[in-house]
VMD Tcl script that draws the C-alpha trace (Angstrom):
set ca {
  {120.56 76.13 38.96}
  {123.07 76.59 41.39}
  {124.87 73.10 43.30}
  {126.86 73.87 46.22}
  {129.19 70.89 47.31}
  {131.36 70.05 51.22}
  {132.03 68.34 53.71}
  {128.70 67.62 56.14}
  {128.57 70.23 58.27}
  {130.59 73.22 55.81}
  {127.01 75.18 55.64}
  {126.09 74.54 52.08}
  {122.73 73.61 53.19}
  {122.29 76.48 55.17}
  {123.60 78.87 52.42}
  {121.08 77.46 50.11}
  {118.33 77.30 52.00}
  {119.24 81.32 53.15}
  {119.70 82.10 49.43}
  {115.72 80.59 48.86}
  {114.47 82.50 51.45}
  {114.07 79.65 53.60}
  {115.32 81.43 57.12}
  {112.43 81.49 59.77}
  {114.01 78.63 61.55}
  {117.57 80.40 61.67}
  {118.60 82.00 64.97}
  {120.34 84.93 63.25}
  {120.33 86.17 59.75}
  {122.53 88.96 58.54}
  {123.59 90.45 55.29}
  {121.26 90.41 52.30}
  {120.45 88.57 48.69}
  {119.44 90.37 45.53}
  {118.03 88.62 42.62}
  {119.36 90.46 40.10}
  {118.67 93.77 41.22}
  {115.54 92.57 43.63}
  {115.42 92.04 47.35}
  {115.00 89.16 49.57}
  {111.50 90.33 50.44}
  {109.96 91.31 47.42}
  {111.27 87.89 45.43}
  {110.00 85.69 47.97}
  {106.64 88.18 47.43}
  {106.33 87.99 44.26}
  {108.13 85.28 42.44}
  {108.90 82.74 45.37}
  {108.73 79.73 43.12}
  {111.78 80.56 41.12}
  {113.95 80.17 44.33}
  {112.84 76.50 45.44}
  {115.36 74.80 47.91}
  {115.77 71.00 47.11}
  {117.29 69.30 50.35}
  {119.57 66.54 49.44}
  {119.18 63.49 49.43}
  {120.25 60.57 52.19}
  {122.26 58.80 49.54}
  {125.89 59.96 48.21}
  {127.99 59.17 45.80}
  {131.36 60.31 46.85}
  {132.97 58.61 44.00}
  {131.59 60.25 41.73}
  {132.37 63.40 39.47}
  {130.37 67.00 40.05}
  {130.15 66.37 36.35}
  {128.58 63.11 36.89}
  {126.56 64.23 39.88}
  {124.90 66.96 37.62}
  {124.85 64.08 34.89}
  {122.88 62.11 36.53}
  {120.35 65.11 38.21}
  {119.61 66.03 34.56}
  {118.64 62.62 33.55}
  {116.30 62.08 36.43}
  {114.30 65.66 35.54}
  {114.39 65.46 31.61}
  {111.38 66.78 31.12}
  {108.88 64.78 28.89}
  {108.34 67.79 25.99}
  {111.82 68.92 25.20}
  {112.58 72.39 22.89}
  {113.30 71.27 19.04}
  {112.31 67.41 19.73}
  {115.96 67.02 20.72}
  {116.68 63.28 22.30}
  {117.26 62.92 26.24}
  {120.99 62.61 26.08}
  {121.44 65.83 23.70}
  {119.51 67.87 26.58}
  {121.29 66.25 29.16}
  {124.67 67.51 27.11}
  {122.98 70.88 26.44}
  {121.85 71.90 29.99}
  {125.17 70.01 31.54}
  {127.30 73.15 29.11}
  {124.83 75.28 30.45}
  {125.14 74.33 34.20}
  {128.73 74.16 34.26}
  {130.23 76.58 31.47}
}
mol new
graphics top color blue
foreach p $ca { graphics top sphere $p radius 0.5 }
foreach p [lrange $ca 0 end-1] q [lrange $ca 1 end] { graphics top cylinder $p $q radius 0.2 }
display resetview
């Protein structure tokens, strides 16, 4: 999972949406991506639904923590069938020390 935080405007959305192979509406594209060793072309090929864009959403929280932000991103996509039966909040804890550690 990768979160990429600025100001409106910075190009976070455009970095992420380049990174997920979302560029046909881009004027100019240069450089290149590898995923792990694969290129742009091949991953969006072959496994384009393990690079999936999420556009933000219209509301902010600018008081807020990127700990919190993540916080609360985890506890709206806890899935229902978790690994070990663990509770919500222990794999909200677990994938938070994954995400940011």
């Amino acid at each position: 999972m990768v979160l990429c935080l600025g100001k409106p405007g910075a190009g976070c959305s455009s970095l992420l949406k380049a990174v997920a192979g979302e560029i046909e509406n881009f004027t100019k594209v240069e450089g290149s991506f590898s995923y792990d060793g694969l290129d742009q072309a091949e991953m969006m090929e072959k496994y384009k639904g393990y690079v999936v864009y999420n556009p933000e959403l219209d509301f902010h929280f600018p008081y807020i923590t990127v700990k919190e932000t993540i916080q609360l991103a985890l506890r709206c996509k806890t899935p229902e069938k978790r690994i070990d039966n663990m509770s919500r909040a222990e794999y909200v804890d677990n994938m938070l020390k994954v995400s940011l550690f």
